[in-house]
KEKOLLO-282903 format. One record per residue: residue in three letters; z, y, x of N, C-alpha, C, O in turn. Coordinates in steps of 0.02 Angstrom, whole numbers, plus 50000, padded with zeros to 5 digits. Each point is the difference from the previous one (the first is absolute). Example, Ala and Ser with C-alpha at 12.3 -4.5 7.8 and 13.67 -1.06 7.14 Angstrom:
2
ALA503904971650660500005005949955500005006050045500334999950052;SER499315005449930500035005950042500375005549961500085005550025;
//
This chain:
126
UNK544035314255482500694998950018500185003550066500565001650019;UNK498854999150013500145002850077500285005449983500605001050003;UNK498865004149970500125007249991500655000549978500325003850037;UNK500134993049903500435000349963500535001150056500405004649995;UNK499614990750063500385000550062500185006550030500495003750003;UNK498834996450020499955006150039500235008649972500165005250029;UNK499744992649899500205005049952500655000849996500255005549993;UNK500054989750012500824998649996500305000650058500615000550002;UNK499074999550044500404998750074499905008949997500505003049980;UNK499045000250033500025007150012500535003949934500425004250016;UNK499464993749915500725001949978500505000350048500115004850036;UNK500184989949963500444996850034500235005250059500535002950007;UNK498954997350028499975005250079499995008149976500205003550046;UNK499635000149899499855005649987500914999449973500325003750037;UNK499944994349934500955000249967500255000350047500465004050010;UNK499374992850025500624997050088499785007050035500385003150037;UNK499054998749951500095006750034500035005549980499925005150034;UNK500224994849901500395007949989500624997549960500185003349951;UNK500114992050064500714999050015500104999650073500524996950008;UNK499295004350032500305001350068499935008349999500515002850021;UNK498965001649958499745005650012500695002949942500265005250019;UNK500064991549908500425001649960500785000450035500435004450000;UNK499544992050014500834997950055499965003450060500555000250026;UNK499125001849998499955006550069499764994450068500085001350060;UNK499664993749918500014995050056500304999450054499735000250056;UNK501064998849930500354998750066500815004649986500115003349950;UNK500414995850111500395004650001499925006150031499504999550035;UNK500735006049970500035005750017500294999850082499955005350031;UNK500374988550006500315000750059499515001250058499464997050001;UNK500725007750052499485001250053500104995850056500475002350032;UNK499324992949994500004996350049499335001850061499415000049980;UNK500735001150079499535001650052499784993250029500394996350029;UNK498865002049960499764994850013499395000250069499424997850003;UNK500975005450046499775002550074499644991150024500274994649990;UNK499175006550036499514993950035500634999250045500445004250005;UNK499544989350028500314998750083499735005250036499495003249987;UNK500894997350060499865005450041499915006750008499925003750048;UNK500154997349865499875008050012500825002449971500394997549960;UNK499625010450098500504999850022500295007849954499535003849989;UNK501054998349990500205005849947500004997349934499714994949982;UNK500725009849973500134998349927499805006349962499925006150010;UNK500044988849934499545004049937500665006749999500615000150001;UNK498695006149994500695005849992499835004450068500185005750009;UNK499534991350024499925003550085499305003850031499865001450058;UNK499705000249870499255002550021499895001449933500434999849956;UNK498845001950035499595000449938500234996549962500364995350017;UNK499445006749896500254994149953499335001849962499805005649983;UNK499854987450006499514999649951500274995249927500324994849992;UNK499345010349963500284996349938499294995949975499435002549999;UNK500744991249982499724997449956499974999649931500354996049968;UNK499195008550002499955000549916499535001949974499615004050025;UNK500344993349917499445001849953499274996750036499435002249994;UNK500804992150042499414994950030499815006250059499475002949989;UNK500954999550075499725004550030500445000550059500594998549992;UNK499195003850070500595000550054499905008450014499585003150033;UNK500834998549938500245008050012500505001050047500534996850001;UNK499245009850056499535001550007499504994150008500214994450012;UNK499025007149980499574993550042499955001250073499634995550021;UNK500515007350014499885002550079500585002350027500235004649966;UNK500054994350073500625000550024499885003750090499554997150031;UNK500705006849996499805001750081500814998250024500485002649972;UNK499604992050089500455001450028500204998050080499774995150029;UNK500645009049994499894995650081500234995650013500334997449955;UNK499644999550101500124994150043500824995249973500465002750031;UNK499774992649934500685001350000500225001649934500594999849983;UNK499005001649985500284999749925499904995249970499524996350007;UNK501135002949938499974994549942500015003449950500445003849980;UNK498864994349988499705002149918500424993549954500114994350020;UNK500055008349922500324997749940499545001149954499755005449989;UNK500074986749970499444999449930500704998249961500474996350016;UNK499415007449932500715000249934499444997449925499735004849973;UNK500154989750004499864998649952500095004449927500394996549968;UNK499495007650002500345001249967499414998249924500035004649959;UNK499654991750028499724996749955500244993949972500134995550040;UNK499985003549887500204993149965499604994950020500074995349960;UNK499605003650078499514995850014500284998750096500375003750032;UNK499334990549989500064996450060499435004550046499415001349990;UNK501035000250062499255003150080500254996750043500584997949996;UNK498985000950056499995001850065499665001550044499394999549992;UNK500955003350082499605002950044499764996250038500354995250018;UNK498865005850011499694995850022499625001950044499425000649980;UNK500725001150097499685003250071499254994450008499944994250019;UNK499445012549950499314996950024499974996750031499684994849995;UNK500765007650065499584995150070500624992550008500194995349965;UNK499995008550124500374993050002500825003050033500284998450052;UNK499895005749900500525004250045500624996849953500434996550028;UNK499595003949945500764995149957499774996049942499475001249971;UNK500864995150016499954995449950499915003849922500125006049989;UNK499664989049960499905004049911500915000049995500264994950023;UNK500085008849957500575001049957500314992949951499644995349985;UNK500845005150000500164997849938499835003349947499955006149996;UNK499944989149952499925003849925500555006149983500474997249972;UNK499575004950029500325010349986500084998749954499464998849974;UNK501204999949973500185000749933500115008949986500095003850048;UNK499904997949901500315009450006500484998850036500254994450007;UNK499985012550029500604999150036500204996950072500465000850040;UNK498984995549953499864997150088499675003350048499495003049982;UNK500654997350068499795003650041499604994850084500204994750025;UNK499465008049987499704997950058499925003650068499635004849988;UNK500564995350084499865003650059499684997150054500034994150018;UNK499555011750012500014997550052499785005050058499685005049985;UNK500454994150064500185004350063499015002150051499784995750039;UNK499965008649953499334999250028500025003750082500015006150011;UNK500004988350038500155001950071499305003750047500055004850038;UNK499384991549946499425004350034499765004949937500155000249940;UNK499455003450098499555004749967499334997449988499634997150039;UNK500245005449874499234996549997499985001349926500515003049981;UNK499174996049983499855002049924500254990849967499874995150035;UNK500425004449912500284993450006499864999649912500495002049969;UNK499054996449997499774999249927500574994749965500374997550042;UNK499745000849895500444995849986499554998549924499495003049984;UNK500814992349979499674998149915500804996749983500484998350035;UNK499375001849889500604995849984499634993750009499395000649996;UNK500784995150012499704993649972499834993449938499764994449992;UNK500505010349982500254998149929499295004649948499674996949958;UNK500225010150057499485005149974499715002150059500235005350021;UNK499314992050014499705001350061499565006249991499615002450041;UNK500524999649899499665006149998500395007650011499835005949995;UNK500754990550022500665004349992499855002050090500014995250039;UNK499845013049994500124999750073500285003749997500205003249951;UNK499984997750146500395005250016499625000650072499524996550017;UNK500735007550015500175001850069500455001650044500185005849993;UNK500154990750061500675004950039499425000350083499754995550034;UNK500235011449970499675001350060500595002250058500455004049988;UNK499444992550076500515002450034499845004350047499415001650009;UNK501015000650020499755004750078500515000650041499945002950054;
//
């Protein structure tokens, strides 16, 4: 009877998710979901796209003072997620959402989604 469960519950979970992956998961509207404190709007530096489970470019170079833009553009949920301790994980990124944020010192700054931690990037500053 267990198995029968467990058999049914992962049905269950395998439909629910390619009806979210079927419906584009989410609306298409871009909302900039900037941490506190960080300062510029999406639109004002680099733009990395998120797609195909990937942050393109993966490496980004920029100076002191720029705000990088992550643009979701996968049917599926991301977010950006700074290794260390420099801004907070993102909101969940529906397509169409967008995420910024402004990198003030110089230093090599790694990121993951957190959602596919296998998903990286890099914005190196100078």
């Amino acid at each position: 009877m267990a198995l029968s469960l467990v058999r049914s519950f992962w049905r269950v979970a395998a439909v629910g998710a390619l009806a979210v992956v079927a419906c584009g998961g989410g609306d298409d509207a871009t909302v900039s979901k900037a941490p506190e404190g960080a300062a510029g709007d999406a639109g004002t530096g680099p733009a990395v796209a998120i797609e195909q489970f990937e942050f393109r470019p993966g490496e980004v170079k920029v100076a002191a003072g720029t705000t990088v833009t992550w643009t979701n553009e996968d049917t599926v949920a991301h977010t950006v997620q700074d290794e260390g301790e420099l801004f907070p994980e993102s909101d969940d990124l529906a397509k169409g959402q967008t995420f910024s944020f402004t990198y003030e010192t110089p230093g090599s700054y790694p990121y993951i989604c957190g959602i596919h931690p296998y998903m990286k990037g890099t914005v190196t500053v100078s």
